[in-house]
FITI-736199 format. One record per residue: residue in one letter; residue number from 1; x, y, z of N, C-alpha, C in turn. Coordinates in Angstrom, 1 decimal. Example, Ala and Ser with C-alpha at 12.3 -4.5 7.8 and 13.67 -1.06 7.14 Angstrom:
+--------+-----+--------+--------+--------+--------+--------+--------+--------+--------+--------+
! residu ! num !    n_x !    n_y !    n_z !   ca_x !   ca_y !   ca_z !    c_x !    c_y !    c_z !
+--------+-----+--------+--------+--------+--------+--------+--------+--------+--------+--------+
!      a !   1 !   13.2 !   -5.7 !    7.8 !   12.3 !   -4.5 !    7.8 !   13.2 !   -3.3 !    7.8 !
!      s !   2 !   12.8 !   -2.2 !    7.1 !   13.7 !   -1.1 !    7.1 !   12.9 !    0.0 !    7.9 !
+--------+-----+--------+--------+--------+--------+--------+--------+--------+--------+--------+
This chain:
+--------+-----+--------+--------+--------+--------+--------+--------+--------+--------+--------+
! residu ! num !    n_x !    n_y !    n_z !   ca_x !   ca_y !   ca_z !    c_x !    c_y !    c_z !
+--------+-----+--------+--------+--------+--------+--------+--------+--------+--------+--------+
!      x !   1 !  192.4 !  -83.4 !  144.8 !  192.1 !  -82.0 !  144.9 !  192.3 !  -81.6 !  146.3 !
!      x !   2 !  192.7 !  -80.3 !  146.4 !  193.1 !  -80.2 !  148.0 !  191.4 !  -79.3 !  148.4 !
!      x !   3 !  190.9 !  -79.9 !  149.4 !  189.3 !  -79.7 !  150.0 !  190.2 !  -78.3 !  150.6 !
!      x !   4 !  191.0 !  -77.6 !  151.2 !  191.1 !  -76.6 !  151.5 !  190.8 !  -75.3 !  150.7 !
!      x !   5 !  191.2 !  -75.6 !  149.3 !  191.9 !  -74.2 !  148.5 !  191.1 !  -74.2 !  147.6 !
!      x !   6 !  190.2 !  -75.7 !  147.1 !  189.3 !  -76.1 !  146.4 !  190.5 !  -76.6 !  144.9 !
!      x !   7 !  192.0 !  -76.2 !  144.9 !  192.7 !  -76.4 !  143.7 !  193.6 !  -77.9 !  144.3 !
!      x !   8 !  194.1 !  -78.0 !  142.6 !  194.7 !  -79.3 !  142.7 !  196.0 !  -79.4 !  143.2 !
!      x !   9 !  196.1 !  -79.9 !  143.8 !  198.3 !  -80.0 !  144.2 !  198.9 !  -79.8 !  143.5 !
!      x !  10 !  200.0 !  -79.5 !  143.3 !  201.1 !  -79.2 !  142.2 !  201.2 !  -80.6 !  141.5 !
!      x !  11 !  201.1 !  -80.8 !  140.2 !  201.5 !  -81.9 !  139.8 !  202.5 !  -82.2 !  139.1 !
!      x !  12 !  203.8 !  -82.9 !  139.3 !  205.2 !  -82.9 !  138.8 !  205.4 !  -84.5 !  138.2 !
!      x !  13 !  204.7 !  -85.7 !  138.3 !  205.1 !  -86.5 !  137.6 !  203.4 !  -87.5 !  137.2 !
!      x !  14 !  203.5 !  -87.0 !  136.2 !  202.4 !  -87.9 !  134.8 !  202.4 !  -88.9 !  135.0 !
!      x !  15 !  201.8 !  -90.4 !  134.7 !  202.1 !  -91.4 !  134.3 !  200.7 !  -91.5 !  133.0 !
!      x !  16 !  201.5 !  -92.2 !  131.8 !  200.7 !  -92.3 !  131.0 !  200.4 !  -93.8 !  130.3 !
!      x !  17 !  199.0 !  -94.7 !  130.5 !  198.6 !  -95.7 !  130.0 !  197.6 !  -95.5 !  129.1 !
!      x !  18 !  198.2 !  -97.2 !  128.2 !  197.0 !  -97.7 !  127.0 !  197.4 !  -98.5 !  126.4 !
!      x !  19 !  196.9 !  -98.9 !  125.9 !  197.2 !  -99.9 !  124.9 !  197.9 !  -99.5 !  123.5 !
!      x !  20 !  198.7 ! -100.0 !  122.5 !  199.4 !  -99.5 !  121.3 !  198.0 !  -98.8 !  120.5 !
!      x !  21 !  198.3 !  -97.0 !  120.2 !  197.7 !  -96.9 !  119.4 !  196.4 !  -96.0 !  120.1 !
!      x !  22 !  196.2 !  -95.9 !  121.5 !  195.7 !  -95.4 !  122.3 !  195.8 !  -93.4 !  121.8 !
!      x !  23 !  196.9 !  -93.5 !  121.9 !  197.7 !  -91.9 !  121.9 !  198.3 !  -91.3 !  122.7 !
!      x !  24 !  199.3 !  -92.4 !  123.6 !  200.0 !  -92.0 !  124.3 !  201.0 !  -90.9 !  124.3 !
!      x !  25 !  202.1 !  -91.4 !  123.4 !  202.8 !  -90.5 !  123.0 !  202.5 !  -89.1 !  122.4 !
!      x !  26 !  201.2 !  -89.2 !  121.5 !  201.0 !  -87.8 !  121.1 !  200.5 !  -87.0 !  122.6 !
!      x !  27 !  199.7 !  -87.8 !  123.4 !  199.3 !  -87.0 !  125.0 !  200.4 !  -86.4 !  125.4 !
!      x !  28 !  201.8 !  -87.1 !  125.9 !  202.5 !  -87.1 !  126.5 !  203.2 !  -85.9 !  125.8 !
!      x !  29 !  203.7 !  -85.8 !  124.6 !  204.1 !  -84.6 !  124.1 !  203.5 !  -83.2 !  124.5 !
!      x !  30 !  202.2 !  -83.5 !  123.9 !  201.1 !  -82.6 !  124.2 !  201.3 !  -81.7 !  125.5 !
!      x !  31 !  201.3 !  -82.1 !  126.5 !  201.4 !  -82.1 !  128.1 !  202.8 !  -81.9 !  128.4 !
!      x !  32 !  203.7 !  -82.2 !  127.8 !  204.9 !  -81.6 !  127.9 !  205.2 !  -80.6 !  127.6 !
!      x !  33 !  204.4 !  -80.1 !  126.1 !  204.7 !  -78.5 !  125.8 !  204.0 !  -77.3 !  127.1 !
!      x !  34 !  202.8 !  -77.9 !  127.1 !  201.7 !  -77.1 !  128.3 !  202.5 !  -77.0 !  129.3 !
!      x !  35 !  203.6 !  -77.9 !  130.1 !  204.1 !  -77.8 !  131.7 !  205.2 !  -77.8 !  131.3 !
!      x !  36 !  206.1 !  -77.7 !  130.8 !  207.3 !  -77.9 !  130.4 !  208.0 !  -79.6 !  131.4 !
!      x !  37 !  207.0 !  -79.6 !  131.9 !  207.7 !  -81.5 !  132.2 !  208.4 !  -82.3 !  131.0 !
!      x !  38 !  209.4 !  -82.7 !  131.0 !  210.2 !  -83.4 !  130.7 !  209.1 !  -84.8 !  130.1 !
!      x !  39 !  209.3 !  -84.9 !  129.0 !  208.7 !  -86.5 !  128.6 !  209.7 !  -87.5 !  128.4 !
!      x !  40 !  209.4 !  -88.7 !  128.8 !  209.9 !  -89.8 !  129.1 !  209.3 !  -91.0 !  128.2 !
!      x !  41 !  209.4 !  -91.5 !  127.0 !  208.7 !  -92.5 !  126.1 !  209.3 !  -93.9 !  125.9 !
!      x !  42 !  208.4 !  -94.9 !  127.0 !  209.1 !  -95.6 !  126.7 !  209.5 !  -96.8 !  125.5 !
!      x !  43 !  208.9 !  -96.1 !  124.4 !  209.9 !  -96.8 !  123.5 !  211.5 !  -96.6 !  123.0 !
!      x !  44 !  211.6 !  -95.1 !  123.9 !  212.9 !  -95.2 !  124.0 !  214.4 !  -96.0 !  124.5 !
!      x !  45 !  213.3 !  -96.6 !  126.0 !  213.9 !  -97.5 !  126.9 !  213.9 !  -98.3 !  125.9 !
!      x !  46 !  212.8 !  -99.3 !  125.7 !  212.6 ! -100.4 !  125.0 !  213.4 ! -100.9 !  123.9 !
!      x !  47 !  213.7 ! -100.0 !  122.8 !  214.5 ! -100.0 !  121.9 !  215.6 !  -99.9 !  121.9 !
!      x !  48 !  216.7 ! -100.4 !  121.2 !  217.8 !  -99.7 !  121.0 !  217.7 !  -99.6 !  119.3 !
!      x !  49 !  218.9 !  -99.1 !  118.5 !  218.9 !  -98.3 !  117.0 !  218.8 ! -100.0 !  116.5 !
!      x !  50 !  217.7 !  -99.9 !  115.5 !  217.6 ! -101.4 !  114.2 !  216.9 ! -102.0 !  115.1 !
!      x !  51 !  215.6 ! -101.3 !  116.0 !  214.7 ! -102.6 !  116.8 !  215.3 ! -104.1 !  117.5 !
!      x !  52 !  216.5 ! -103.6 !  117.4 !  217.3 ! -104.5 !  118.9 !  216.8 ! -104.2 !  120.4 !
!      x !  53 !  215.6 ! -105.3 !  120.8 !  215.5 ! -105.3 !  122.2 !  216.1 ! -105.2 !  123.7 !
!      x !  54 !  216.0 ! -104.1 !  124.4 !  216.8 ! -104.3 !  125.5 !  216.0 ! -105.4 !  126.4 !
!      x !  55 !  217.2 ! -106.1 !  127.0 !  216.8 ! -107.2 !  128.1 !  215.6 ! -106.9 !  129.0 !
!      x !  56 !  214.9 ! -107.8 !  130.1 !  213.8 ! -106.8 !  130.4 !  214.4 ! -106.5 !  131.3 !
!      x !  57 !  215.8 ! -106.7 !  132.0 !  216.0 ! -106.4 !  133.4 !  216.8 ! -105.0 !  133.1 !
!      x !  58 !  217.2 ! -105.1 !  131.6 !  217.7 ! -103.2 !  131.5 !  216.8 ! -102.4 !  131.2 !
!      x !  59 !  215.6 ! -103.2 !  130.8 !  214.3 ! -102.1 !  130.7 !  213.9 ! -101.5 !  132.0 !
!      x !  60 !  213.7 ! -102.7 !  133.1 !  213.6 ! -101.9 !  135.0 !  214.4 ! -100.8 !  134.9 !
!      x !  61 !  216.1 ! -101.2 !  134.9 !  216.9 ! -100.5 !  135.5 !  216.9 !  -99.1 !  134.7 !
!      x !  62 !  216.3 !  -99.1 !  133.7 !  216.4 !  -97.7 !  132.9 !  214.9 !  -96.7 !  133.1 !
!      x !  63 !  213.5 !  -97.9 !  133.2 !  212.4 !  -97.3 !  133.9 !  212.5 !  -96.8 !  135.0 !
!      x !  64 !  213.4 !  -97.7 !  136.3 !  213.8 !  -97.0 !  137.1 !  214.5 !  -95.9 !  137.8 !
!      x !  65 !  215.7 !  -95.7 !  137.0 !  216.2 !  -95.1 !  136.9 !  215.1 !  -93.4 !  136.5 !
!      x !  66 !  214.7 !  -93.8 !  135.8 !  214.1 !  -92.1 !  135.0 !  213.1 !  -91.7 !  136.1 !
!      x !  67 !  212.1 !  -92.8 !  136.5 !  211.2 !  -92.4 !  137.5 !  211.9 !  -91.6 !  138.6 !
!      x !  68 !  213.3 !  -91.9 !  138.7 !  213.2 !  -92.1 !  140.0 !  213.6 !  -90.4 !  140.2 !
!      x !  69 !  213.2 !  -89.5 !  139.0 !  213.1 !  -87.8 !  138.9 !  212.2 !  -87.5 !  139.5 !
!      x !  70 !  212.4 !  -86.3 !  139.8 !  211.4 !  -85.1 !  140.6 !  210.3 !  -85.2 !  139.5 !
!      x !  71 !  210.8 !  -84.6 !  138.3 !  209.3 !  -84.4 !  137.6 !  209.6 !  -84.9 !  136.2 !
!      x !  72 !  208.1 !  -85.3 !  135.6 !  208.0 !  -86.1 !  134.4 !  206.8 !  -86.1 !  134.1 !
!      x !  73 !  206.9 !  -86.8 !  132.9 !  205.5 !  -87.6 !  132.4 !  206.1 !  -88.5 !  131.7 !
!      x !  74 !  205.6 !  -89.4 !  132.0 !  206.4 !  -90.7 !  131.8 !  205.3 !  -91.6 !  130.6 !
!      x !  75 !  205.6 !  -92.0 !  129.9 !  204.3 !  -92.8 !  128.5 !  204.7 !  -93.9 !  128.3 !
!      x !  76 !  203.7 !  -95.0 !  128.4 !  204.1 !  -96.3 !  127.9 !  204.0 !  -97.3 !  129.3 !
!      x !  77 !  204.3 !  -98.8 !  128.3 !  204.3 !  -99.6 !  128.9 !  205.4 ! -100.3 !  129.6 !
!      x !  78 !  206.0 ! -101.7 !  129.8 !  206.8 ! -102.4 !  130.5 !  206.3 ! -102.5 !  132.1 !
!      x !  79 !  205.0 ! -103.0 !  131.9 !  204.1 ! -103.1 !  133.2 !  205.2 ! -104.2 !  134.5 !
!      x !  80 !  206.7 ! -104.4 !  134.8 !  206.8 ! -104.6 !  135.5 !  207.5 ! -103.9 !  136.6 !
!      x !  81 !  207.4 ! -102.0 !  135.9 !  207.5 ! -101.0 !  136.6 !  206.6 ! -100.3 !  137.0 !
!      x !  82 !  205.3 ! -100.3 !  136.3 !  204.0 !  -99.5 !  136.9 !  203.9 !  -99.6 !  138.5 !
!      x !  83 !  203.7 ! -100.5 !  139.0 !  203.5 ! -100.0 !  140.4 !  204.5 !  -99.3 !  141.1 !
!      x !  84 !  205.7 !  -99.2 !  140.8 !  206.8 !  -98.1 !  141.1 !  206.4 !  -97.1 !  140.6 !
!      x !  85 !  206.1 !  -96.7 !  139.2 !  205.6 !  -95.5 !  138.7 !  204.4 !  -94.6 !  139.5 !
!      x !  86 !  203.8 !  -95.5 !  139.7 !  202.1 !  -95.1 !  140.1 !  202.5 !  -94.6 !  141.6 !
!      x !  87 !  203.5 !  -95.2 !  142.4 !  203.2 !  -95.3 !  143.5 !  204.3 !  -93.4 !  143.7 !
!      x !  88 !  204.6 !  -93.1 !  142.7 !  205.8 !  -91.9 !  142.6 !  204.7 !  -90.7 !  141.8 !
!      x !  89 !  203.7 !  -91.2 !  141.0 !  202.8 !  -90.6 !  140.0 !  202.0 !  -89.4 !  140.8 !
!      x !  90 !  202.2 !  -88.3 !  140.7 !  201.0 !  -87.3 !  141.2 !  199.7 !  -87.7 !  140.2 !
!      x !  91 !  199.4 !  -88.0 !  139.1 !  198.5 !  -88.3 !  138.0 !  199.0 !  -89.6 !  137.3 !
!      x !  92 !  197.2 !  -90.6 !  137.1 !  197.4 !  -91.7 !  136.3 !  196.9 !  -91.4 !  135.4 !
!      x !  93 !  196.9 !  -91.0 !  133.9 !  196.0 !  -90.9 !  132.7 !  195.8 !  -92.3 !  132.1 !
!      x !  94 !  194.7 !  -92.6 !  131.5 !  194.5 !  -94.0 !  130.9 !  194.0 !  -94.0 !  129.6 !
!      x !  95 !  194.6 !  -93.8 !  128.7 !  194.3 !  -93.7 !  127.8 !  192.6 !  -95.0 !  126.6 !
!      x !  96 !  191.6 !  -95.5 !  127.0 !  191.0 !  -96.4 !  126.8 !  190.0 !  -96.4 !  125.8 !
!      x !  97 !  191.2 !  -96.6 !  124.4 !  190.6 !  -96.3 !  123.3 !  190.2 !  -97.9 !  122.3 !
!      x !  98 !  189.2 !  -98.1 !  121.7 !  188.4 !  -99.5 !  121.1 !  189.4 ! -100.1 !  120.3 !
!      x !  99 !  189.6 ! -101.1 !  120.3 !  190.4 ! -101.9 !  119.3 !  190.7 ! -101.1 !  118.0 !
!      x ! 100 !  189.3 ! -100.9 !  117.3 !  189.4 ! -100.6 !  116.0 !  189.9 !  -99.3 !  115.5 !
!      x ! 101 !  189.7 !  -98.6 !  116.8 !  190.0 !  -97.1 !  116.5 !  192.1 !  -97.4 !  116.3 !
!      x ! 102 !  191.9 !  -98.3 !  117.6 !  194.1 !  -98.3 !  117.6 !  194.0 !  -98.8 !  116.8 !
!      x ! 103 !  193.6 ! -100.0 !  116.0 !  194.2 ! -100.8 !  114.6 !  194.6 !  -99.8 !  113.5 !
!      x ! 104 !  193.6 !  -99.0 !  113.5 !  193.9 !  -98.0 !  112.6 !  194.7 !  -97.1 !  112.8 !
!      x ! 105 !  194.9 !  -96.5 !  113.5 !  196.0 !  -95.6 !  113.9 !  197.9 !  -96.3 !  113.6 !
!      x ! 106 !  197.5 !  -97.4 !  114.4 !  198.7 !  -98.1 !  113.0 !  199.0 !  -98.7 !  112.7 !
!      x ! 107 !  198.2 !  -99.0 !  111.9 !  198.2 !  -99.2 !  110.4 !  198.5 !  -97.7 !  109.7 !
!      x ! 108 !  197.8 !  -96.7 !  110.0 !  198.1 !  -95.6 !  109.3 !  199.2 !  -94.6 !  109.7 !
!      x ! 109 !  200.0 !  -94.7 !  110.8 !  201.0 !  -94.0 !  111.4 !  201.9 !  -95.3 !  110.6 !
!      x ! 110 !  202.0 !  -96.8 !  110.4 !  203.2 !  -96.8 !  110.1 !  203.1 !  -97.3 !  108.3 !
!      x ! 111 !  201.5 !  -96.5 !  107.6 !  201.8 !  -96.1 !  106.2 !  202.3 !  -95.0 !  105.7 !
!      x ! 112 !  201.6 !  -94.0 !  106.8 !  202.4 !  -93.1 !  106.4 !  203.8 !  -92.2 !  107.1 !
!      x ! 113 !  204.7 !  -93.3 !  107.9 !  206.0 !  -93.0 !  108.8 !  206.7 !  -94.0 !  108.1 !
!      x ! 114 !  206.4 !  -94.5 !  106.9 !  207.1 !  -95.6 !  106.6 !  208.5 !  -95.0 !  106.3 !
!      x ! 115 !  209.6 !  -95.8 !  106.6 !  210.6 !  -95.3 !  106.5 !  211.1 !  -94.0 !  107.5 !
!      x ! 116 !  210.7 !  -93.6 !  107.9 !  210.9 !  -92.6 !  109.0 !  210.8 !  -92.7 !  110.3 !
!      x ! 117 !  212.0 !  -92.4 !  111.3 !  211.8 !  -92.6 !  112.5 !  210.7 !  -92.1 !  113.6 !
!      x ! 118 !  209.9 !  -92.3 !  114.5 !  209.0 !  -91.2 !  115.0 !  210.1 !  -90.8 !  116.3 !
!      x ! 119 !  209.6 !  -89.4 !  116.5 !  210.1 !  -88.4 !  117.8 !  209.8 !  -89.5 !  119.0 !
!      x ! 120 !  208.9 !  -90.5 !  119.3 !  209.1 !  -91.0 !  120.4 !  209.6 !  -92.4 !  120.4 !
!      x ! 121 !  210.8 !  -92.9 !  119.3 !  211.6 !  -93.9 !  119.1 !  212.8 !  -93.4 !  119.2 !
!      x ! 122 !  213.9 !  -94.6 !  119.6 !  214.9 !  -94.3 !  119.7 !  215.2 !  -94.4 !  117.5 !
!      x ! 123 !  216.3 !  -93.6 !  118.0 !  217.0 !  -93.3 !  116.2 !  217.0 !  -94.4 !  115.5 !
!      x ! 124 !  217.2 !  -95.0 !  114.4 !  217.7 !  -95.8 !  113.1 !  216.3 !  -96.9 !  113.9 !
!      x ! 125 !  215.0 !  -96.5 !  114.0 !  214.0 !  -97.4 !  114.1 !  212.9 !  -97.1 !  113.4 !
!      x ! 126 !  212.9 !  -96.9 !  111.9 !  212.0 !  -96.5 !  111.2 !  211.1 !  -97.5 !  111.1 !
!      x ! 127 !  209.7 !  -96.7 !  111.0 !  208.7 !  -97.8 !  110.7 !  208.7 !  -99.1 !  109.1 !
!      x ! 128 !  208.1 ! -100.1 !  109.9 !  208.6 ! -101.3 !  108.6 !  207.3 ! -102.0 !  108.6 !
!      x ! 129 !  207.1 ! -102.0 !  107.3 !  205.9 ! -102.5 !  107.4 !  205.5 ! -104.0 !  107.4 !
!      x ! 130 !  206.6 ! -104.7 !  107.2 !  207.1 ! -106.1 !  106.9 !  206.5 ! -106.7 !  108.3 !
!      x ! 131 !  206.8 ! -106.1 !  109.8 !  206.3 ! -106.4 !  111.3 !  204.7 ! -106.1 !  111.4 !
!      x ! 132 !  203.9 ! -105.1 !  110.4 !  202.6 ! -104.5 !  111.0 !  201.7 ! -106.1 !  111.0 !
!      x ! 133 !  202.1 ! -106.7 !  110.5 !  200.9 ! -108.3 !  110.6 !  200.8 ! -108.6 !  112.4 !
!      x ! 134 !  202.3 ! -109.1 !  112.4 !  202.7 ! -109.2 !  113.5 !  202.1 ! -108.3 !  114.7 !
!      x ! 135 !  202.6 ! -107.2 !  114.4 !  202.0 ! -106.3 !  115.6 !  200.3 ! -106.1 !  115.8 !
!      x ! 136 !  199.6 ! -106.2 !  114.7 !  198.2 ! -106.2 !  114.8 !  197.7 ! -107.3 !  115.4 !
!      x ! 137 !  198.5 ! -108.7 !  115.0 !  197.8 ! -109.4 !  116.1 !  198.3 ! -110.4 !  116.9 !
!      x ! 138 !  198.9 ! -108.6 !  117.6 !  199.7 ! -108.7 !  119.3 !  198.5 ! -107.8 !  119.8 !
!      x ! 139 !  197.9 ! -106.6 !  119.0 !  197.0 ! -105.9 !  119.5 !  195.3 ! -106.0 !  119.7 !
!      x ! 140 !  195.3 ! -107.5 !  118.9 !  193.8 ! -108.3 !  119.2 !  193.9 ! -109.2 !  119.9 !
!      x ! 141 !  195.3 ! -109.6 !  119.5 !  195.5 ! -111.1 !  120.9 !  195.3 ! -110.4 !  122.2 !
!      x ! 142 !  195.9 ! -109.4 !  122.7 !  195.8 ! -109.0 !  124.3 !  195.2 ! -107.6 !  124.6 !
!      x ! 143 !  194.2 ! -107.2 !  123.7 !  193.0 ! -106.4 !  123.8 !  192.3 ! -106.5 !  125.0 !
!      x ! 144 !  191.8 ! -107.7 !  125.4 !  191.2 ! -107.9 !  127.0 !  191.8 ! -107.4 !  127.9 !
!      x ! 145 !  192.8 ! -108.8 !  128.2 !  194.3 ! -109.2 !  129.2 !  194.4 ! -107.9 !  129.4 !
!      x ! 146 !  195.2 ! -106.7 !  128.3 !  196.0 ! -105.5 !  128.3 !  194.7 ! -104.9 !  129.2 !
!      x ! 147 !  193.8 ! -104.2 !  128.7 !  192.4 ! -103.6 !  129.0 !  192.5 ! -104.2 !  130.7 !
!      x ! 148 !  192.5 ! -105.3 !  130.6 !  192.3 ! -105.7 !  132.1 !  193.0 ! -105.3 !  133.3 !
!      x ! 149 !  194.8 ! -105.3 !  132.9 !  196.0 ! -104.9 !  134.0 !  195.8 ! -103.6 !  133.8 !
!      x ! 150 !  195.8 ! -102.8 !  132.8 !  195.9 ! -101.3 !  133.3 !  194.1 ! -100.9 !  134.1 !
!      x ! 151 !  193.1 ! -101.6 !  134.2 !  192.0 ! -101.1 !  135.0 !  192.5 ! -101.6 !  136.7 !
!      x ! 152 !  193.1 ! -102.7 !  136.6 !  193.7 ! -102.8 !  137.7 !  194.8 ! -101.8 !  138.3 !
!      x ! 153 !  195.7 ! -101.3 !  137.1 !  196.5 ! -100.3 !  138.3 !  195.8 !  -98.9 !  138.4 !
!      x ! 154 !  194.9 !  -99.0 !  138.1 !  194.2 !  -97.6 !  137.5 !  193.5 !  -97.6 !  139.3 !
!      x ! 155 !  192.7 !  -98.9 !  139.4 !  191.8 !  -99.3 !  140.7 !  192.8 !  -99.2 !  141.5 !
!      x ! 156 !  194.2 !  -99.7 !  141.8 !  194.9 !  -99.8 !  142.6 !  195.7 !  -98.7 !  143.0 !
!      x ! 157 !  195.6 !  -97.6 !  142.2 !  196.6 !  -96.6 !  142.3 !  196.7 !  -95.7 !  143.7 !
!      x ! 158 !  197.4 !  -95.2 !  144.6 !  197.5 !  -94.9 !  145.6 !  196.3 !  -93.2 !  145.7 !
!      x ! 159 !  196.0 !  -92.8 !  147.2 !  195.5 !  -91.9 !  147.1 !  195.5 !  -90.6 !  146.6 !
!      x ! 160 !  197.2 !  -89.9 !  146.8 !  197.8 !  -89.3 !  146.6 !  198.0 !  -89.1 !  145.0 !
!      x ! 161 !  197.5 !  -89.9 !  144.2 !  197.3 !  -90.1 !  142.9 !  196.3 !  -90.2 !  142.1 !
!      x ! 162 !  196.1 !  -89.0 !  141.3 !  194.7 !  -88.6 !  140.6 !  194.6 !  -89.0 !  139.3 !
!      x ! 163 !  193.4 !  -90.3 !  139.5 !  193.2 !  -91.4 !  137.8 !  192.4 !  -90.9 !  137.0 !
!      x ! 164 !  193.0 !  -90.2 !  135.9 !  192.3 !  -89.8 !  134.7 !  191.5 !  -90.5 !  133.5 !
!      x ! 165 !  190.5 !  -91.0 !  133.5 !  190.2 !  -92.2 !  132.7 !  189.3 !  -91.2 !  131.2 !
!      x ! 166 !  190.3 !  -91.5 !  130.0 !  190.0 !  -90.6 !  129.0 !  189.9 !  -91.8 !  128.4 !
!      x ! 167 !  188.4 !  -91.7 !  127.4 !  188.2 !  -92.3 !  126.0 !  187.8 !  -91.8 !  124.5 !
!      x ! 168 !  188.0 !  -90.6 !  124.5 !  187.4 !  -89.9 !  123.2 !  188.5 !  -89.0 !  122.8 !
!      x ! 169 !  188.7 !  -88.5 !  121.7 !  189.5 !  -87.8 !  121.7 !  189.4 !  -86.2 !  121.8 !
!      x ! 170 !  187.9 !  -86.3 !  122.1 !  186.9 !  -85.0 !  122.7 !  187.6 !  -84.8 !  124.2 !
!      x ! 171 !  187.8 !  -85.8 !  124.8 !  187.7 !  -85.9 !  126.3 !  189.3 !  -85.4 !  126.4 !
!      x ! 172 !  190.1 !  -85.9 !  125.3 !  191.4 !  -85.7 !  125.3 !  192.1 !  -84.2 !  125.3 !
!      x ! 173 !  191.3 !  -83.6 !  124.0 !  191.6 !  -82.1 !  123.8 !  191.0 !  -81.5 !  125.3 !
!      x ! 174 !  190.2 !  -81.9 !  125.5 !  189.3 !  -80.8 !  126.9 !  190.3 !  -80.8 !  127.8 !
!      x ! 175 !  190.9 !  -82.3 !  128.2 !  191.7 !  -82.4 !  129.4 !  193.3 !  -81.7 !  128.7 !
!      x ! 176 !  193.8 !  -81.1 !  128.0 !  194.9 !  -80.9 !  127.8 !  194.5 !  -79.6 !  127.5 !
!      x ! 177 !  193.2 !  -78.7 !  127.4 !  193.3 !  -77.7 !  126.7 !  192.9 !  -76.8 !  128.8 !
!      x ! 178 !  192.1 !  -77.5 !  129.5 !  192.0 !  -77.0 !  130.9 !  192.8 !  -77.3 !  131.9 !
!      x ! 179 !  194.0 !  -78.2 !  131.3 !  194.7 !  -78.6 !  132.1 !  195.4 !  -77.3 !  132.8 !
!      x ! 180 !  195.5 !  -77.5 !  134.4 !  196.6 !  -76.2 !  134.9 !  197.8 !  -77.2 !  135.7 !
!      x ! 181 !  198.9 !  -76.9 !  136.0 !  199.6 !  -77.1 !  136.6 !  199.3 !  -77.1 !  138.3 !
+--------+-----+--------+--------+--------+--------+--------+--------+--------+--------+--------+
């Protein structure tokens, strides 16, 4: 916040963390329509069409690449760009929602997206339910670990960068409904 004017800097690039299931991408949206910033999801990077993974060194070059805008809000993970992100981020949000609340979320985003692509996947990646075992426990295996590296960049994030640390979905609507530019 600028101690002059008592208001906040202009803010032009978002960064958005959490763990799967958090509510990134619905924030990220959210916050896009309110500022007209451009959203950036990286399961777009991540994916290509049929859940064919990009390499991780084209996942940099394409995180990179996007950051490297004037303005955004950028969602998601591939934490071997966060500290480039953060360090470009006017805002960190952290999205730091309980295991059980994400398990649920999808599980029930991919019962009922089954077969349908979501707006923040790249095309022909409809949800399948045949992976949810799998993914669930990717999301209890590294529930700490994960929890752990984003409180670290959250700690480490530069001055010039204002860390939002949201856990409710109370706390969520307030901050997107008083948000100003």
């Amino acid at each position: 916040m600028d101690t002059q004017s008592g208001k906040r800097p202009r803010i032009d690039r978002i960064m958005i963390v959490g763990q799967p299931g958090s509510g990134k991408s619905t924030l990220a949206r959210r916050l896009g329509q309110r500022t007209g910033l451009p959203v950036i999801h990286i399961d777009k990077i991540h994916w290509l069409p049929n859940w064919i993974e990009r390499s991780p060194e084209e996942k940099t070059r394409l995180c990179n690449e996007a950051a490297a805008a004037d303005r955004w809000i950028f969602e998601g993970g591939h934490s071997a760009t966060w500290a480039d992100r953060v360090a470009r981020a006017d805002m960190l949000i952290w999205l730091d929602r309980p295991v059980g609340l994400r398990l649920w979320r999808v599980v029930r985003r991919s019962l009922t997206g089954r077969g349908k692509t979501r707006p923040d996947l790249t095309e022909d990646c409809p949800e399948r339910l045949r992976l949810l075992p799998e993914f669930i426990a990717y999301i209890w295996k590294t529930r700490r670990s994960s929890r752990a590296q984003i409180a670290r960049l959250a700690a480490a994030s530069t001055k010039n960068c204002e860390v939002v640390h949201l856990i409710s979905d109370r706390q969520v609507d307030n901050f997107v409904r008083e948000f100003r530019e």
